[in-house]
Each structure stands twice: as C-alpha cells, then as structure tokens.
SESE-686522 format. One record per residue: residue number from 0; residue in three letters; z, x, y of N, C-alpha, C in turn. Coordinates in Angstrom, 1 decimal, padded with zeros to 4 digits. Atoms other than C-alpha are relative to their C-alpha. Layout:
! residues N
+-----+------+--------+--------+--------+--------+--------+--------+--------+--------+--------+
:  nr : rest :   n.pz :   n.px :   n.py :  ca.pz :  ca.px :  ca.py :   c.pz :   c.px :   c.py :
+-----+------+--------+--------+--------+--------+--------+--------+--------+--------+--------+
: NUM :  ALA :      Z :      X :      Y :      Z :      X :      Y :      Z :      X :      Y :
...
+-----+------+--------+--------+--------+--------+--------+--------+--------+--------+--------+
***
This chain:
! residues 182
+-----+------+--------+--------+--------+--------+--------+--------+--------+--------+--------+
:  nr : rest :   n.pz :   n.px :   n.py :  ca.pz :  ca.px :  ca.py :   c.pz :   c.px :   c.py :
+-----+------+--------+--------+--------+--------+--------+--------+--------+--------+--------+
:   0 :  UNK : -000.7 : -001.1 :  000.5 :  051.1 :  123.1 :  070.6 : -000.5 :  000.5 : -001.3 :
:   1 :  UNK :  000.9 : -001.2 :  001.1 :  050.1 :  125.6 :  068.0 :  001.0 :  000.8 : -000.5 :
:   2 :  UNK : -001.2 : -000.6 :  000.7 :  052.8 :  126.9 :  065.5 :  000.1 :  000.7 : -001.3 :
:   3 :  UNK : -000.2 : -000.2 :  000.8 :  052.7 :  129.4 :  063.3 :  001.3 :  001.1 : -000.5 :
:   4 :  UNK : -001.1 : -000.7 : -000.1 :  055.9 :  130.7 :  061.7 :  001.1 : -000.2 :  001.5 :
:   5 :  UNK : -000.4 :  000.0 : -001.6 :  058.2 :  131.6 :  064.9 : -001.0 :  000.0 :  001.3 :
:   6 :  UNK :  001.6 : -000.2 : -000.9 :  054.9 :  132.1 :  066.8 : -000.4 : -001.2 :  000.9 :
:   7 :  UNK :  000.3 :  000.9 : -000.5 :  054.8 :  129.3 :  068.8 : -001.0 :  000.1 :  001.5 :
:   8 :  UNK :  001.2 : -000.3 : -000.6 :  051.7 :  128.9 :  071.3 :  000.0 : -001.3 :  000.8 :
:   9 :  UNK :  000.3 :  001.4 : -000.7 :  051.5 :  126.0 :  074.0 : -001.2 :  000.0 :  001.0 :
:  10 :  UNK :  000.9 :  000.0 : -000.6 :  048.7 :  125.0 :  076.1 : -000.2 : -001.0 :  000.8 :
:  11 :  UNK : -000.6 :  001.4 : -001.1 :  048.6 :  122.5 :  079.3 : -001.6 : -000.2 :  000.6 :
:  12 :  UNK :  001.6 :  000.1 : -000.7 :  045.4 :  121.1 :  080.5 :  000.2 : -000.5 :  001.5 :
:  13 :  UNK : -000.5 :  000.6 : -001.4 :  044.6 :  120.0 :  084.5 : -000.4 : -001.4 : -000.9 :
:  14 :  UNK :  000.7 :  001.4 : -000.3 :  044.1 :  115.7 :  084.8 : -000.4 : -000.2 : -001.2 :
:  15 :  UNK :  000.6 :  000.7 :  001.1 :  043.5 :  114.9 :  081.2 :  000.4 : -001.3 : -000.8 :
:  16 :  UNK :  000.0 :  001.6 : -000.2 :  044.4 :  111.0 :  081.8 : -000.8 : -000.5 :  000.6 :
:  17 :  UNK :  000.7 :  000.6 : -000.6 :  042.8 :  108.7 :  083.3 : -002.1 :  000.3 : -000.1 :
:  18 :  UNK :  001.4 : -000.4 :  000.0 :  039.2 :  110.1 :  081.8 : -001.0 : -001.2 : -000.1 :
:  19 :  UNK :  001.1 :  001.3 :  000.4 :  035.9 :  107.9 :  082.1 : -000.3 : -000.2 : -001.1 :
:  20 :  UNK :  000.3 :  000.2 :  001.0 :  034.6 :  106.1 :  079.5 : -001.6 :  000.9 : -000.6 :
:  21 :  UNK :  001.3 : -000.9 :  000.3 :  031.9 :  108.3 :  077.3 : -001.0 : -000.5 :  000.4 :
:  22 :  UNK :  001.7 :  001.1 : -000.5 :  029.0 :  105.7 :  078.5 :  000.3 :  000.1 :  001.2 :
:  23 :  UNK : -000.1 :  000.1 : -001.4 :  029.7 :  106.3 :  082.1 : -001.4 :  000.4 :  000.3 :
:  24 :  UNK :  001.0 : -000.6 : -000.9 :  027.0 :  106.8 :  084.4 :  000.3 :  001.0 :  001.2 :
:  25 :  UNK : -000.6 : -001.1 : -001.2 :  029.2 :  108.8 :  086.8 : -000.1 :  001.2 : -000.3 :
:  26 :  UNK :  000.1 : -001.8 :  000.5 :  027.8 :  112.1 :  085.9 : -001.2 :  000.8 :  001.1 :
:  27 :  UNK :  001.6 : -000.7 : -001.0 :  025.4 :  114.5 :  088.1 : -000.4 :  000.5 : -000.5 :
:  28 :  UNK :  001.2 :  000.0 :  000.5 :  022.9 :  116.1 :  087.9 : -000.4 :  000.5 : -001.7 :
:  29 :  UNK : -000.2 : -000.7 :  000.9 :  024.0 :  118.4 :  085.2 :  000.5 : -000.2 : -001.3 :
:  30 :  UNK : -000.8 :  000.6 :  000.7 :  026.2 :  115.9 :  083.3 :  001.3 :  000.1 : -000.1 :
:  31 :  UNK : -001.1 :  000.2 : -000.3 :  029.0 :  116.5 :  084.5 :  001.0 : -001.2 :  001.0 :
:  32 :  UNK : -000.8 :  001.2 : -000.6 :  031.7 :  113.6 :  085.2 :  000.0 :  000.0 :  001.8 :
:  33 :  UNK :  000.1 : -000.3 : -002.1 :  031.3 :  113.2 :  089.6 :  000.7 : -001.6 :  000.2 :
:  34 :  UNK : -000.7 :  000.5 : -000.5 :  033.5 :  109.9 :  089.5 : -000.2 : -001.6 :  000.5 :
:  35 :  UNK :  000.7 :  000.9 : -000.5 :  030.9 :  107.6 :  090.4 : -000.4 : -001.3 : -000.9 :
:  36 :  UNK :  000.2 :  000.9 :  001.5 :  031.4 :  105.2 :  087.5 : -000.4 : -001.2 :  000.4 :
:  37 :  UNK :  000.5 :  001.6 : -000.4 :  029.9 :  102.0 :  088.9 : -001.6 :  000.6 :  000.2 :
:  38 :  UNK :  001.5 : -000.1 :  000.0 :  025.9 :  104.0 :  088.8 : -000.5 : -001.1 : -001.0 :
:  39 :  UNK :  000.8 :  000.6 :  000.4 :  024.0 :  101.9 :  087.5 : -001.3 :  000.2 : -000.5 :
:  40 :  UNK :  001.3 : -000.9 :  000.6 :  020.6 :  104.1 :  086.7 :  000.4 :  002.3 :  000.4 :
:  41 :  UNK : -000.2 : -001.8 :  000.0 :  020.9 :  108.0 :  086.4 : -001.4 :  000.5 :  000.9 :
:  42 :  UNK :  000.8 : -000.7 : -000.9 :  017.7 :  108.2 :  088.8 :  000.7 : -000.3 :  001.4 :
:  43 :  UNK : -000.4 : -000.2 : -001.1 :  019.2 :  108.9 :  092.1 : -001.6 : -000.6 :  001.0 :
:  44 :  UNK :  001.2 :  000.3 : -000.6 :  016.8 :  107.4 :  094.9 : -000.8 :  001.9 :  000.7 :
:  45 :  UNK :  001.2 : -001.2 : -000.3 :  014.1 :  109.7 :  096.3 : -001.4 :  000.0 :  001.0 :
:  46 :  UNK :  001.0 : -000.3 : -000.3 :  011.2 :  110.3 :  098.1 : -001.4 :  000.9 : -000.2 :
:  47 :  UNK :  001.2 : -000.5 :  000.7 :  007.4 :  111.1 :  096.9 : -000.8 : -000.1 :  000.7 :
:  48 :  UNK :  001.0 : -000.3 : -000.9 :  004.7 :  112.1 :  099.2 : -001.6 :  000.1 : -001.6 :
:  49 :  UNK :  001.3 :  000.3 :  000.9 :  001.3 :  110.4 :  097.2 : -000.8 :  001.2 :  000.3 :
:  50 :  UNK :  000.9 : -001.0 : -000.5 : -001.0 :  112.9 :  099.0 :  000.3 :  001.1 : -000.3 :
:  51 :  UNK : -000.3 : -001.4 :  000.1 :  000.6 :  115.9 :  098.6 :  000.8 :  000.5 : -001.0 :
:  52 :  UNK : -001.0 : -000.3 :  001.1 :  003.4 :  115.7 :  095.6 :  001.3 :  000.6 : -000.1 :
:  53 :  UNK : -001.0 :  000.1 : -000.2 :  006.1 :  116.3 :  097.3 :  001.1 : -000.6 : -000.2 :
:  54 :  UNK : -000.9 :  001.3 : -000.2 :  009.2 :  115.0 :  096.4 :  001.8 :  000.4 :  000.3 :
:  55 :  UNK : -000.9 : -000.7 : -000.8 :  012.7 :  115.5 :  097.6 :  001.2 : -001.4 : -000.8 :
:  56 :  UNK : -001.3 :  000.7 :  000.4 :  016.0 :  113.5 :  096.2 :  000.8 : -000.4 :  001.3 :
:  57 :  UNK : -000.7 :  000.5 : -001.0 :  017.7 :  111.3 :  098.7 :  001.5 : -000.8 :  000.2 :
:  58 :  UNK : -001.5 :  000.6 :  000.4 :  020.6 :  109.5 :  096.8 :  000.5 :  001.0 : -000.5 :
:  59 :  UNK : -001.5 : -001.0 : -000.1 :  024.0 :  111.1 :  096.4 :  000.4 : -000.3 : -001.7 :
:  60 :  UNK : -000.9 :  000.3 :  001.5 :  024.9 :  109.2 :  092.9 :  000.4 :  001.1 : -000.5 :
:  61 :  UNK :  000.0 : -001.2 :  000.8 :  024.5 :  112.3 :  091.1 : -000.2 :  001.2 :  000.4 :
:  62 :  UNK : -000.6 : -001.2 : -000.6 :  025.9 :  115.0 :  093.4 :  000.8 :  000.5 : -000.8 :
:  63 :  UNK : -001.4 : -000.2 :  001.0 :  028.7 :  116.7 :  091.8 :  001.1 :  000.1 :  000.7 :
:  64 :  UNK : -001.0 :  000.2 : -000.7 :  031.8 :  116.4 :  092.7 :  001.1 :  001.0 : -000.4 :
:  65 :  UNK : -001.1 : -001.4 :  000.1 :  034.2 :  119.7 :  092.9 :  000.7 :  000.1 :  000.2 :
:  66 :  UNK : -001.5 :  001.0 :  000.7 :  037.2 :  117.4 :  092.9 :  000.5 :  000.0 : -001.3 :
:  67 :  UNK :  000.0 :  000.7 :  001.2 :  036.5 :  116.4 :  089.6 :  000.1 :  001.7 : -000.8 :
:  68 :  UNK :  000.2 : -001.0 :  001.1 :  035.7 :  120.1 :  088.4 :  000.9 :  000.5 : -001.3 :
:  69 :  UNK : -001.3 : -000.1 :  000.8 :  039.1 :  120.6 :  086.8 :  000.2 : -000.4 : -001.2 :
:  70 :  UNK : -000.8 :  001.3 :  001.0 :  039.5 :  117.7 :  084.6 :  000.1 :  000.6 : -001.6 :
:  71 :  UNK :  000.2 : -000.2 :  001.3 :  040.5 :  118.6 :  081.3 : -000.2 :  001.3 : -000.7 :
:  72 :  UNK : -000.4 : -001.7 :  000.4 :  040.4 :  122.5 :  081.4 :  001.2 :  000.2 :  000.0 :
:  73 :  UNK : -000.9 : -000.2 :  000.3 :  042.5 :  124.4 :  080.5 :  001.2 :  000.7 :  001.4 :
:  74 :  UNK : -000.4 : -000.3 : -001.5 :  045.4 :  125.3 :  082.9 :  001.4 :  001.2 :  000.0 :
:  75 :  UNK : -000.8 : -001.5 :  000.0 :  048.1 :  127.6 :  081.2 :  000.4 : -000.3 : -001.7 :
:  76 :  UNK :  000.1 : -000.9 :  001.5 :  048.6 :  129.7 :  077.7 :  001.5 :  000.0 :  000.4 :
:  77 :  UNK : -001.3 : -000.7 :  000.8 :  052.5 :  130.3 :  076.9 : -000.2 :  000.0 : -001.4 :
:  78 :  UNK : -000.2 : -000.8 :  001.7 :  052.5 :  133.0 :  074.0 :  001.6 : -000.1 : -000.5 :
:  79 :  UNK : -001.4 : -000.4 :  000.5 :  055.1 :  133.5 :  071.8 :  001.4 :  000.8 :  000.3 :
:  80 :  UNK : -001.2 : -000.9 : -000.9 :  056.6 :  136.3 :  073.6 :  000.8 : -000.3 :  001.6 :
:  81 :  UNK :  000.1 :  000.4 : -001.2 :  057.3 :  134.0 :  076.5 : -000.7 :  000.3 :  001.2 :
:  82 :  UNK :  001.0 : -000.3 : -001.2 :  054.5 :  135.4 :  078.8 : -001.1 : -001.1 :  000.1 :
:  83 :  UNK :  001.1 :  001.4 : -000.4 :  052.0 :  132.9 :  080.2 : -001.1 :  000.7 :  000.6 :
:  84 :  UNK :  001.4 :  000.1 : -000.5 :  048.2 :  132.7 :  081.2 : -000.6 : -001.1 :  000.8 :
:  85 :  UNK :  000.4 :  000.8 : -001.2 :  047.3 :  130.5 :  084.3 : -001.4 :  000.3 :  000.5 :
:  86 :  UNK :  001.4 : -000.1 : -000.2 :  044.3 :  129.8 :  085.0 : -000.5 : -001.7 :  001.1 :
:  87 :  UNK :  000.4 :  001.2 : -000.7 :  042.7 :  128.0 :  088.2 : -001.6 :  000.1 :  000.0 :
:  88 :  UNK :  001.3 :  000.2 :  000.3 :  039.3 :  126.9 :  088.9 : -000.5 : -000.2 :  001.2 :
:  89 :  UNK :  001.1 :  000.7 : -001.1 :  036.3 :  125.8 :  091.5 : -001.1 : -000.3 : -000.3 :
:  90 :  UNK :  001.5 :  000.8 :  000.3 :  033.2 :  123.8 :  091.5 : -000.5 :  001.3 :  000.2 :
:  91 :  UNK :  001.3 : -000.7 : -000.4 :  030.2 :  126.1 :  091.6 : -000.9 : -000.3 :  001.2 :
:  92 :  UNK :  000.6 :  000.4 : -001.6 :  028.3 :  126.4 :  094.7 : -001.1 :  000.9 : -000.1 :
:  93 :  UNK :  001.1 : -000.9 :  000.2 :  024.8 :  128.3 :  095.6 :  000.1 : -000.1 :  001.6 :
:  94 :  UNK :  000.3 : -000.2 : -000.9 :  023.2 :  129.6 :  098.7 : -001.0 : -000.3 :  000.5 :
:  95 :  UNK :  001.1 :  000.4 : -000.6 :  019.8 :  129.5 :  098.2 : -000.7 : -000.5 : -001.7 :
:  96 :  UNK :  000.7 :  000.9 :  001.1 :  017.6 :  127.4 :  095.5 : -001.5 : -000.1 :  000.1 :
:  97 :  UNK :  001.6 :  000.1 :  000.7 :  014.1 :  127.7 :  093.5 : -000.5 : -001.4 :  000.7 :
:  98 :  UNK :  000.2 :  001.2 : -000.3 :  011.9 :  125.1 :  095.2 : -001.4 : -000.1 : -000.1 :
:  99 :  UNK :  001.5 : -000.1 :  001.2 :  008.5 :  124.0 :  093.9 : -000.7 : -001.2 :  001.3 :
: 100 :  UNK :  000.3 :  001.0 : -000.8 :  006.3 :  122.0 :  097.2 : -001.4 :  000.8 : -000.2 :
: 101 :  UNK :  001.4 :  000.3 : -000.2 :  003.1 :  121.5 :  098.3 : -000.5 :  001.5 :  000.6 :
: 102 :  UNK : -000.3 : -001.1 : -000.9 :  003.7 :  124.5 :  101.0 : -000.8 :  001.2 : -000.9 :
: 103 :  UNK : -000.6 : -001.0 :  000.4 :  003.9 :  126.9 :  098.4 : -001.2 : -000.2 : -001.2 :
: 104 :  UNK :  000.4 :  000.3 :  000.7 :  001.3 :  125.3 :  096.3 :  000.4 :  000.0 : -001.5 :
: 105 :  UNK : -000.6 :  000.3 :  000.7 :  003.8 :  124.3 :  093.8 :  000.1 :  001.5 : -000.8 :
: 106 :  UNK : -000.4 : -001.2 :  000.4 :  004.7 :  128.3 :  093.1 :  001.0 : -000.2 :  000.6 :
: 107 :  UNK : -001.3 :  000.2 : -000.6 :  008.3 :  128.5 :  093.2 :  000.3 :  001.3 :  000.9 :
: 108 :  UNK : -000.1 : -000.5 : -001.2 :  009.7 :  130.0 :  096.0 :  001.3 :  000.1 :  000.3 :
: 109 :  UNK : -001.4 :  000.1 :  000.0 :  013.2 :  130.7 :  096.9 :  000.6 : -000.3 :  001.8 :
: 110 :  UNK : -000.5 :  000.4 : -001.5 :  014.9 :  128.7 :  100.1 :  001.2 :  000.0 : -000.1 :
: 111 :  UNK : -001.4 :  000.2 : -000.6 :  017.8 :  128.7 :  102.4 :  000.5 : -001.2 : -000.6 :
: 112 :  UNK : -000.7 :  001.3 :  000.1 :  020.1 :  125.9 :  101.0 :  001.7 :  000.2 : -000.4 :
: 113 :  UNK : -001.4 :  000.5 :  000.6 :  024.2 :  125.1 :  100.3 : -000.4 : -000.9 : -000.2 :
: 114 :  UNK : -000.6 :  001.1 :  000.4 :  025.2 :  123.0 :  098.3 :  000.8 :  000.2 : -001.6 :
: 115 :  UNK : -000.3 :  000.0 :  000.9 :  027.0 :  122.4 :  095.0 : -000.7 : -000.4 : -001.4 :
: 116 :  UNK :  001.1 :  000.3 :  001.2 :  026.4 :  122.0 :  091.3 :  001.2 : -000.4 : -001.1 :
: 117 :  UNK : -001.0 :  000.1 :  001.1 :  028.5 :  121.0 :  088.2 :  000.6 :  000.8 : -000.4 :
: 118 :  UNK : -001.1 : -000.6 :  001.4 :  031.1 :  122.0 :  085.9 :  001.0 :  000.9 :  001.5 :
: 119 :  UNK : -000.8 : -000.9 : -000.5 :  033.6 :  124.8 :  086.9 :  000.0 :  001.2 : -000.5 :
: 120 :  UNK : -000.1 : -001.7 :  000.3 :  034.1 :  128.7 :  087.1 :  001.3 :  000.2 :  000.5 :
: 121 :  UNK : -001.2 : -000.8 :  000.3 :  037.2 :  130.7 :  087.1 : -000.1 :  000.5 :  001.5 :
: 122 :  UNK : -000.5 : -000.1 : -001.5 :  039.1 :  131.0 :  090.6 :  000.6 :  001.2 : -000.3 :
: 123 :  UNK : -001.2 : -001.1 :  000.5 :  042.0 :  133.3 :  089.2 :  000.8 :  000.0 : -000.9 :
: 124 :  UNK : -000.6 :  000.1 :  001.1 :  044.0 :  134.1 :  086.5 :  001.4 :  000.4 :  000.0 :
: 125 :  UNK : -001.9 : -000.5 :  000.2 :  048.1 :  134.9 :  086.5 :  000.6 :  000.2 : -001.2 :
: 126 :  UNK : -000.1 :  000.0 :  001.4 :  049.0 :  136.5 :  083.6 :  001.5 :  001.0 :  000.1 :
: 127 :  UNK : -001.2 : -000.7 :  000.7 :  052.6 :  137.7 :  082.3 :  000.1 :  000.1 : -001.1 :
: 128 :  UNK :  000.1 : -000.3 :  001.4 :  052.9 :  139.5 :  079.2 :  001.2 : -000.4 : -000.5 :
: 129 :  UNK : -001.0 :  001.2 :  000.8 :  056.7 :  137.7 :  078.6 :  000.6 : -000.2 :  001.1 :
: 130 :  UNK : -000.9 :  000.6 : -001.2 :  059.4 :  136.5 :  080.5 :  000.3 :  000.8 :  001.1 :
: 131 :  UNK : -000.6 : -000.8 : -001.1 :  060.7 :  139.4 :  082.6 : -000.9 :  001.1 :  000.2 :
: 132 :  UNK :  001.3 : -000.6 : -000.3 :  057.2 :  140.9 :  083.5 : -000.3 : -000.4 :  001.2 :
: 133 :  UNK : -000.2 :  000.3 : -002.1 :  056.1 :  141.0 :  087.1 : -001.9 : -001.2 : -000.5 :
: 134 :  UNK :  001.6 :  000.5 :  000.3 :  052.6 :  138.6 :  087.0 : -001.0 :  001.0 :  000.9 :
: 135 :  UNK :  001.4 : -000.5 : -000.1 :  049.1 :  140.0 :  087.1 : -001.0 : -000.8 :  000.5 :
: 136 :  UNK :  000.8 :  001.1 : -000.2 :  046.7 :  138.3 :  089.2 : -001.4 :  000.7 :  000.3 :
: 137 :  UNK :  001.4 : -001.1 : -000.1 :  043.1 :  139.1 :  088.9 : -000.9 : -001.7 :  000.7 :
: 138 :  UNK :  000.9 :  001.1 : -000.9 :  040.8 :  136.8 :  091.9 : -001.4 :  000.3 : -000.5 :
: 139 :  UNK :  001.6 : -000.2 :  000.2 :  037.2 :  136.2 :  091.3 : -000.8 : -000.4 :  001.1 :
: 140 :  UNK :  000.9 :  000.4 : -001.8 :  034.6 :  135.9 :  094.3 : -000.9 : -000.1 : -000.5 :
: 141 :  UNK :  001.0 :  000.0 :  000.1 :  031.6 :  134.6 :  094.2 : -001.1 :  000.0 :  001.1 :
: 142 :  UNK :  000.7 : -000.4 : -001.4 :  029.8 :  135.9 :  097.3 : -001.3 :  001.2 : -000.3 :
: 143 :  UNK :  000.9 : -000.9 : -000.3 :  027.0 :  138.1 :  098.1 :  000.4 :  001.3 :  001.2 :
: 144 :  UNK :  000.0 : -001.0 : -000.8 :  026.7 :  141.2 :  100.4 :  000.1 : -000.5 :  002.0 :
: 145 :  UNK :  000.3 :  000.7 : -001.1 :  026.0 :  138.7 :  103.3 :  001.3 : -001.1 :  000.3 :
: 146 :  UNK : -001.2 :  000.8 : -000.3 :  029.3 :  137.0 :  102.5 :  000.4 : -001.6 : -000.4 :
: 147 :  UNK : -000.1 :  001.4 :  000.1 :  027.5 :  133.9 :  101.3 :  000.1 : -000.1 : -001.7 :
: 148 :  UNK : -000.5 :  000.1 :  001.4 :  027.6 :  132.4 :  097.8 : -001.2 :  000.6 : -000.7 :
: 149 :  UNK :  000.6 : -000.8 :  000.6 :  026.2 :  134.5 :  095.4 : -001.3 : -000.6 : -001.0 :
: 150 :  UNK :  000.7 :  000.2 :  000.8 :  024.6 :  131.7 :  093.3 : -001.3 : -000.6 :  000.7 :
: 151 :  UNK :  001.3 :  000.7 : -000.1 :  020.9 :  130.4 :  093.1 :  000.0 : -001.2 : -000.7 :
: 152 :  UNK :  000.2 :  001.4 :  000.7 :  020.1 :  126.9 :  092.3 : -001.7 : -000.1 : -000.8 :
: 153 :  UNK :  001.4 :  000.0 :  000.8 :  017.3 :  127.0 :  089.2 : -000.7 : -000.5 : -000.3 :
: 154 :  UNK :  000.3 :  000.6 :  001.1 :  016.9 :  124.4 :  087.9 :  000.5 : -001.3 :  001.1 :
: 155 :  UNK :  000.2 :  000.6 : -001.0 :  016.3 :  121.9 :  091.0 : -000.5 : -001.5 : -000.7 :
: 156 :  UNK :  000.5 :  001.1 :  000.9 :  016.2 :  118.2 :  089.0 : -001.2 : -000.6 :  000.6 :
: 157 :  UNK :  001.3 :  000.3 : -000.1 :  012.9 :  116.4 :  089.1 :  000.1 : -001.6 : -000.7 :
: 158 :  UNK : -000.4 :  001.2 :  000.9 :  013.3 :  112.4 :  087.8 : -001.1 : -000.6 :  000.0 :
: 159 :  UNK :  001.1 :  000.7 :  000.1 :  009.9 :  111.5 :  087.7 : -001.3 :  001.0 : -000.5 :
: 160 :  UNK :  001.4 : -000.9 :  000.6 :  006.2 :  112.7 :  086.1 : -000.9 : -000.4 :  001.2 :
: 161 :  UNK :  001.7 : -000.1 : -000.3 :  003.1 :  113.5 :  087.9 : -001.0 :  000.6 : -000.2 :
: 162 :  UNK :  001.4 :  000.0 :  000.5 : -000.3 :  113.9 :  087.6 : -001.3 : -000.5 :  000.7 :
: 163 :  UNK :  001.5 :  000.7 : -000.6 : -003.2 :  113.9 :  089.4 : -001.4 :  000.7 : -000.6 :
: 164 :  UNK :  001.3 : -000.6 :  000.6 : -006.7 :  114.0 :  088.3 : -001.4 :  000.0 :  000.9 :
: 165 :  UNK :  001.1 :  000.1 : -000.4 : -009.8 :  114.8 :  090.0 : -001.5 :  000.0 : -000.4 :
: 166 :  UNK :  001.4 : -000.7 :  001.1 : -013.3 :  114.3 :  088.8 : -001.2 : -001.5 :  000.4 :
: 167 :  UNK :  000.9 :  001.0 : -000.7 : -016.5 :  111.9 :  089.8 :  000.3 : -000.7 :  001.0 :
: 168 :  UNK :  000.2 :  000.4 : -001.5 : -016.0 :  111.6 :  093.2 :  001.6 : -001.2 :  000.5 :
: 169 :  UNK : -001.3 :  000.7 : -000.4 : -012.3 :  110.1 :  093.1 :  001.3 :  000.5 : -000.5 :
: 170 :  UNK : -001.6 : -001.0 :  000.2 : -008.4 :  111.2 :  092.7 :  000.4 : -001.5 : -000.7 :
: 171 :  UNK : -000.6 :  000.9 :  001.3 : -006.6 :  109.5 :  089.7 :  001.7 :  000.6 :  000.8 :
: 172 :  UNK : -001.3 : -000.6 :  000.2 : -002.6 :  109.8 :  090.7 :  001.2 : -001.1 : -001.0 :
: 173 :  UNK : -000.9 :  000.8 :  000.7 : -000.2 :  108.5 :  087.9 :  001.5 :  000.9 :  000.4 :
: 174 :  UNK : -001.7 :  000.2 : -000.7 :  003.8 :  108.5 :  089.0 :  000.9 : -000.7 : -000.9 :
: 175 :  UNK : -001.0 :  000.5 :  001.0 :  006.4 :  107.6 :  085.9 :  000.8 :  000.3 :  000.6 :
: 176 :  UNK : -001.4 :  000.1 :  000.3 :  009.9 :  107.3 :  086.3 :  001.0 :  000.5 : -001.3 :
: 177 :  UNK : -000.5 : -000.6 :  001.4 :  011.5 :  109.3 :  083.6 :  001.7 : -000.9 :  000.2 :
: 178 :  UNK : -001.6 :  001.0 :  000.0 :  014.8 :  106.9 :  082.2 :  000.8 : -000.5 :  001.5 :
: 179 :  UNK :  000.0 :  000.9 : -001.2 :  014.8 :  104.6 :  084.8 :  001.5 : -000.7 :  000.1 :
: 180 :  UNK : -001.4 :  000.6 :  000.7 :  017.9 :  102.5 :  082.8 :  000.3 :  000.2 : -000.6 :
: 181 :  UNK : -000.7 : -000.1 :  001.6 :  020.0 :  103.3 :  080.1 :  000.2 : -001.6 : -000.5 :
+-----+------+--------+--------+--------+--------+--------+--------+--------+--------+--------+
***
C-alpha cells in the first residue's frame, strides 16, 4: 500500500509465496523461473553432429514454463477514487524461429516451429475509473494474418563453442561446453 495524504493506492500481486530460492537452477532458457528446482547444470542435454556442426537441444530442463509466467506480477491497482486496474497475463509463444544449420550453411534462415519462451505479456486489462463505473476491457492478441502466433524466436540458445580448422591436409574440431556447473 502506498499512502499519500487521503490518497490511498493498493497493489496485489499473482503467487508471490512460495518463490524459489535466488540460486535455483530452475530457470530456462531466458532466465526465467520454470519450476524445475532440482537441475543440476543449466546445459540442457543435446545433440552435436561432428561432421557437419549441427546441433539441436534435446533436454526439457530449461523449457519455460507458462504456468509459472505470472508469479509475482502485478495483478490489480486500486486508486484512490476507488476505481481498479486488473491486469492478466500469458507466457509468450512464437510460430516460427531464426535457425542457424549446416543446410543453410550456417546463414540464418527462418523455420516453421511452435513453441514457448519466457517471462510474460499482457492478456487483458479491466479498468474502472471508481466505484460506480461500468469496466473497460481492452484484449491483446498475439496472432498473425494466418491466425498463428505472431512471434519469432531470435535468439535460438546455443550451450556450447565451436570451431573447426582446416589446413595441411587435416580438420582440427574443438567442442567446449560453455558453464557446464555452477
């Protein structure tokens, strides 16, 4: 609550008990909380094609979870004039996502894909300006012309380096693990 003079201002959050501990590893890819508090390494398993440089992410650890997107935002404004501001939410989602392969000779390229992504965006908003006001509801869509979701996925994680070298008559390939354990 927020009080100045008669002006009194309150503010209600969703699910803000029960939060992970700041050192969790339950976060995806983005860093956002997904639940999964028993990870163990923040590299999700994977698959790496030596020959070619392909590589493709096969564990879930660090999916995101659009359950969890809520936690701790905010969920409604009562002003002083007794009118309120409601505010719901949804995970983020995409259609189709930047993807960087062999195919394509590692020129990005944009593919068919669903799936999700961290944090949260604004569902709809319910707004009364005081008590005996009719509410205002303004919906948000996130769709395209085709009906599907409007977002692109850019920034496609990558948990490892490579590097290959060619030169007197043989191929060098080095393969790190970027933060393997915390």
């Amino acid at each position: 609550k927020i009080q100045q003079a008669d002006n009194k201002y309150e503010f209600e959050y969703y699910n803000s008990t029960n939060l992970p501990s700041f050192l969790t590893l339950g976060i995806d890819h983005w860093g956002y909380w997904n639940g999964q508090d028993n990870n163990r390494t923040l590299i999700p398993g994977y698959e790496f094609n030596i020959n070619t440089g392909d590589y493709r992410i096969t564990g879930t650890q660090r999916n995101s979870n659009s359950d969890l997107a809520n936690v701790s935002l905010l969920k409604k404004v009562t002003y002083p004039t007794g009118g309120t501001s409601e505010f719901e939410y949804e995970g983020h989602d995409y259609s189709e996502r930047i993807d960087r392969n062999s195919n394509s000779q590692f020129l990005q390229t944009i593919i068919a894909e669903n799936g999700n992504v961290g944090g949260a965006r604004i569902k709809k908003i319910k707004t009364k300006a005081d008590i005996s006001s009719d509410t205002n509801i303004k919906e948000y869509k996130y769709i395209n012309n085709n009906n599907k979701s409007s977002g692109i996925l850019t920034d496609y994680r990558r948990y490892l380096f490579y590097n290959q070298t060619k030169g007197n008559g043989f191929t060098s390939h080095v393969v790190k693990e970027l933060n393997k354990q915390l």
